[in-house]
C-alpha positions as CSV (number, residue, x, y, z in Angstrom):
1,X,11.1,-13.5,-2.2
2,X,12.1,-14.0,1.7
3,X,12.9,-11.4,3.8
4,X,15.9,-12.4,5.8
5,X,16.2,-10.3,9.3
6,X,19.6,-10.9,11.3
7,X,22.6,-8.9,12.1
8,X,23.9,-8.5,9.0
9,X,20.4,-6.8,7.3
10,X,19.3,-5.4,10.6
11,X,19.8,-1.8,8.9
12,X,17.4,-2.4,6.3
13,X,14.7,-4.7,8.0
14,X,12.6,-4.1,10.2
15,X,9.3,-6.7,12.3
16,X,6.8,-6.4,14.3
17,X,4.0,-8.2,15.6
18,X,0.5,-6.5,15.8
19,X,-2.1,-8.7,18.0
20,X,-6.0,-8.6,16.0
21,X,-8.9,-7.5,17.9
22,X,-12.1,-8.5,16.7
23,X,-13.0,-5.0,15.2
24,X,-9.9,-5.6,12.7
25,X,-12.5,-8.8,11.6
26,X,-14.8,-8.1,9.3
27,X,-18.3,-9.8,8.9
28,X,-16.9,-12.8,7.1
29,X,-14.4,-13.5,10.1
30,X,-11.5,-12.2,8.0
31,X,-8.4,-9.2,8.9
32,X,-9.5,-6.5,6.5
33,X,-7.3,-5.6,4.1
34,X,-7.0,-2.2,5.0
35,X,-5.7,-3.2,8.2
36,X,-3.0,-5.1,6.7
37,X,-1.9,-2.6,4.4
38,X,-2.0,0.3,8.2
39,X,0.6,-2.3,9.5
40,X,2.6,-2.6,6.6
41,X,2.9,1.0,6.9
42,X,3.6,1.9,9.9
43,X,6.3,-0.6,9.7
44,X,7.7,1.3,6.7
45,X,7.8,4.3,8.5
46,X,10.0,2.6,11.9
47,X,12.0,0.9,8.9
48,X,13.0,4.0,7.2
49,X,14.6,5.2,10.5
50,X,17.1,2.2,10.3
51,X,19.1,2.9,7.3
52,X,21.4,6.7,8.5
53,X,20.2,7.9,5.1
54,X,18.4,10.8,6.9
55,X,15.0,9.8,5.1
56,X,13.3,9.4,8.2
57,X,10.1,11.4,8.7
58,X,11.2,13.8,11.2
59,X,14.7,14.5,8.7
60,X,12.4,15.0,5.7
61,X,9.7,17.3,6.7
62,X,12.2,19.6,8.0
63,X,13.1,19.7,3.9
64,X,9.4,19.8,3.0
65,X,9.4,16.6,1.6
66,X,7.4,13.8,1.8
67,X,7.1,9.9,1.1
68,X,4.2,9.0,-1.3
69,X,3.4,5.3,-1.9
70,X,2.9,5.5,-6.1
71,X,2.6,0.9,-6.6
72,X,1.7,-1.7,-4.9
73,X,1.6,-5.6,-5.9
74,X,0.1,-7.6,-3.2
75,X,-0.3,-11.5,-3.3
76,X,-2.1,-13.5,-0.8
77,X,-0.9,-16.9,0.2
78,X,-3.7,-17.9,2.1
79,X,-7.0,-17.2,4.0
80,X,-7.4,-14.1,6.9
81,X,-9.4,-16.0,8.9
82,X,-9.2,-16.4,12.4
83,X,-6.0,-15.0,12.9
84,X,-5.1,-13.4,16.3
85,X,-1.6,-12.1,15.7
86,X,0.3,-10.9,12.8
87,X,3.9,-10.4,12.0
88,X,4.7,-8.0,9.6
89,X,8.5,-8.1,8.0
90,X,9.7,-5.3,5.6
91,X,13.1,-5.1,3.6
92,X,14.1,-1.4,2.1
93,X,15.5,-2.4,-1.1
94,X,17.3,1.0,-1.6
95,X,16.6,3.2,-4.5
96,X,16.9,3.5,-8.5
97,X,16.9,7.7,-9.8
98,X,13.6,8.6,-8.8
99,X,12.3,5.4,-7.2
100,X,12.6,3.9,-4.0
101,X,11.5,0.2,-3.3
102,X,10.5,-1.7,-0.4
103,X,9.4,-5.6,0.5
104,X,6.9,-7.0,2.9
105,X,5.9,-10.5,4.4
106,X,3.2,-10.7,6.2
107,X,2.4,-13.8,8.5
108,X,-0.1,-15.5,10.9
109,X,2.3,-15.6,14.2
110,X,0.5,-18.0,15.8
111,X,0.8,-20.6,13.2
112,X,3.8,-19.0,11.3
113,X,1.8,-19.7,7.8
114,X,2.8,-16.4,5.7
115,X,-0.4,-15.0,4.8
116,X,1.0,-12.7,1.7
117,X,4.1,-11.1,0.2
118,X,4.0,-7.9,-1.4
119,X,6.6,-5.3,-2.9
120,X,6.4,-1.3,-3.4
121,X,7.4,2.3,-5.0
122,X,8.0,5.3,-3.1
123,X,8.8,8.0,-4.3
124,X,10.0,11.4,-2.6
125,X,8.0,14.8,-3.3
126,X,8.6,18.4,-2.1
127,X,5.4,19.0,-0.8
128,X,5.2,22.7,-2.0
129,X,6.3,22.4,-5.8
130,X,5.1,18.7,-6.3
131,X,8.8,18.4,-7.6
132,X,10.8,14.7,-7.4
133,X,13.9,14.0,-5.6
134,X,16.2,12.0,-7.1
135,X,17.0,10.2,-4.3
136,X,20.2,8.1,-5.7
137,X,21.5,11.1,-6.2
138,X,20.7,13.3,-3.1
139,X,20.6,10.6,-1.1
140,X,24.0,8.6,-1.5
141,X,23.6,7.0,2.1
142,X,20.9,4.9,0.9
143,X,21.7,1.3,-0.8
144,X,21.6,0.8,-4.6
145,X,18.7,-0.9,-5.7
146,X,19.6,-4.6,-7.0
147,X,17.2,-6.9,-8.8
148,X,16.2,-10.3,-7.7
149,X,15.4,-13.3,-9.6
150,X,12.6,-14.0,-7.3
151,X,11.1,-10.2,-6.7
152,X,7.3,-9.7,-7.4
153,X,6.4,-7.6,-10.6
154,X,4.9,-4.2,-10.2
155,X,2.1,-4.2,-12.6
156,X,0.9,-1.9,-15.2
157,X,-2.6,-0.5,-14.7
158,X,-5.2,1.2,-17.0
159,X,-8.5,2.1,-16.9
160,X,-11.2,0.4,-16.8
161,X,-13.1,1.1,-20.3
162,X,-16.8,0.0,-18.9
163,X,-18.5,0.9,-15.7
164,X,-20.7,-1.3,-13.9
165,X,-21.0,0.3,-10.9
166,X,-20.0,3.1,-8.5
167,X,-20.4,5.1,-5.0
168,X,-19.4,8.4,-4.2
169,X,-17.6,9.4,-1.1
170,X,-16.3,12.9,0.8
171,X,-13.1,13.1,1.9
172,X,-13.3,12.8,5.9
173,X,-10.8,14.3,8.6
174,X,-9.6,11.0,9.7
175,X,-9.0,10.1,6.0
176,X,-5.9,12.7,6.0
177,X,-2.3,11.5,6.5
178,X,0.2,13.8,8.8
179,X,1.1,15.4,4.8
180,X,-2.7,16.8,5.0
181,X,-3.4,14.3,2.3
182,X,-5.6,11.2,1.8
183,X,-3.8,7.8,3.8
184,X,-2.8,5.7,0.4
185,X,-4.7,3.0,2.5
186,X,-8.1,4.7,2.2
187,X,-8.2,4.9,-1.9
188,X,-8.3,0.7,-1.3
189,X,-11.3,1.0,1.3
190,X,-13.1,3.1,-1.3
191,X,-12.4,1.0,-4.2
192,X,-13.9,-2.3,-1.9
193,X,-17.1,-0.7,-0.8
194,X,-17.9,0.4,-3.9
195,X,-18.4,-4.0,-4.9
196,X,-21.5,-5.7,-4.2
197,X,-22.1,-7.2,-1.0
198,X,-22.6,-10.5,-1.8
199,X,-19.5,-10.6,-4.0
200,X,-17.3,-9.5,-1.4
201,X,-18.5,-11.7,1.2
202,X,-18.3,-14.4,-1.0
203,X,-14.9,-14.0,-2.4
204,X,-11.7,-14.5,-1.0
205,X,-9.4,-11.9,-2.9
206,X,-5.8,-13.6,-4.3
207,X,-3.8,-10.6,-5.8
208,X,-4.2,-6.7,-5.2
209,X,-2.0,-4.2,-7.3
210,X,-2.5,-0.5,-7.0
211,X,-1.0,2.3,-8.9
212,X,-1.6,6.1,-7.1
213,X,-1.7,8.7,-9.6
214,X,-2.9,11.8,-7.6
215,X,-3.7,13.2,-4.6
216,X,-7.3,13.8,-2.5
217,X,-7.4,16.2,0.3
218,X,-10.2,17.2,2.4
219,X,-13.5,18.6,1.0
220,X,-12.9,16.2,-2.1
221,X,-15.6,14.1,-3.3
222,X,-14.8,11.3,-4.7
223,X,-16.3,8.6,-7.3
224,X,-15.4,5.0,-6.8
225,X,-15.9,2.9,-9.9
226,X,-15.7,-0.8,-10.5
227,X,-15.8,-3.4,-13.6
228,X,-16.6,-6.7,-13.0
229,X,-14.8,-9.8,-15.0
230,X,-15.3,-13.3,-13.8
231,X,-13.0,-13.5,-11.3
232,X,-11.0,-10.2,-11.7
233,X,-12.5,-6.9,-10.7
234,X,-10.8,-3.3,-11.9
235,X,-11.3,0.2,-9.8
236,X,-11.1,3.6,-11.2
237,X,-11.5,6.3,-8.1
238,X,-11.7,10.0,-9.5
239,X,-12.3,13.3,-8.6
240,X,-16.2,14.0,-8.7
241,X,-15.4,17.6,-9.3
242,X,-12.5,17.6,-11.7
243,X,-12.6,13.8,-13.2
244,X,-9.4,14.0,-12.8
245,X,-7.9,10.1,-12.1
246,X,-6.8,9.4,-8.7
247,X,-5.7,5.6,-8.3
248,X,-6.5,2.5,-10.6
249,X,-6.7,-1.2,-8.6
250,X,-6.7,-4.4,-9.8
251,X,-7.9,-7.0,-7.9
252,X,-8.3,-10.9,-8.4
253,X,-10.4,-13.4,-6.1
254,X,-10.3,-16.9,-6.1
């Protein structure tokens, strides 16, 4: 999977490159991976403003719709150490029915090693009766998506069936996107804190795949759960109140 930006894909791609201060580092020295996953968003958003499908935020809120991240597959090609710029690439690959799907590359700019790949679902909600658009359909502006040979594999997720530990968390102010509803980048800070402390800072994490299954809003406490397996830890985050599931992770370290 490359993304390719020149003339001819300049409608679908989109780059920029974000310099790291040192409170994007955390105590290992390393760009957190919640920062990563900001900048891969806001790209997303400047991206979606390129393809004259009228999908951009500013069209769709007028419609009382909204974007919501539902997978993520994330693999790391190497280390997030000491790196003082990044450039972010993103590729929208257009949509299938109710899905749409978009591409990222992430790399050191300095060096020009890519640090990680990673691929995405979207999917478009009304925001009043939680409805889906099918965006192929209202949405005939927008490319086809087209499989790849080479495209990263959304994984499916399930639930971790023992427990070994857990934190609880309330749903803060600044946790709230502009929908009034937890940033998708968040659910991943919750699921990391909840790890031990000497397993985080001692392992260097390889793959990340996410699957968003509800929503938090404000007010919300939440329960951040985590199973450990060698080198392969699984998140459950919840609703305290309800138990209803919010987001499963999987993430594997090497």
């Amino acid at each position: 999977m490359t993304i390719v930006i020149n003339k001819d894909s300049d409608k679908y791609t989109y780059e920029n490159i974000f310099p790291v201060s040192i409170a994007e580092a955390d105590c290992t020295g390393r760009v957190k991976p919640v920062i990563l996953l900001n900048y891969m968003q806001d790209v997303a958003d400047k991206s979606i403003n390129k393809c004259n499908a009228n999908l951009g935020y500013e069209d769709i809120v007028k419609k009382g719709l909204g974007w919501f991240l539902i997978r993520y597959r994330v693999e790391f090609d190497s280390d997030l150490k000491n790196i003082e710029e990044l450039k972010v690439q993103t590729e929208n690959r257009g949509a299938q029915r109710l899905n749409a799907y978009r591409d990222f590359e992430v790399f050191d700019n300095i060096s020009g090693k890519r640090i990680l790949r990673a691929t995405t679902s979207w999917m478009l909600v009304d925001i009043e009766s939680k409805s889906l658009v099918n965006i192929s359909k209202d949405y005939p502006k927008l490319i086809n998506f087209e499989k790849r040979e080479d495209d990263l594999i959304l994984q499916k997720l399930k639930s971790p069936e023992t427990i070994n530990s857990e934190k609880i968390f309330s749903v803060r102010f600044d946790d709230l996107d502009v929908n009034n509803h937890v940033n998708n980048t968040v659910y991943v800070a919750w699921a990391l804190e909840a790890l031990d402390f000497e397993f985080r800072k001692t392992n260097t994490i390889k793959n990340i795949d996410i699957y968003y299954k509800h929503e938090a809003k404000y007010g919300d406490d939440i329960i951040s759960q985590v199973k450990y397996e060698n080198k392969t830890t699984e998140h459950l985050i919840r609703n305290a109140k309800t138990n209803e599931e919010l987001c499963l992770l999987k993430i594997e370290y090497v």
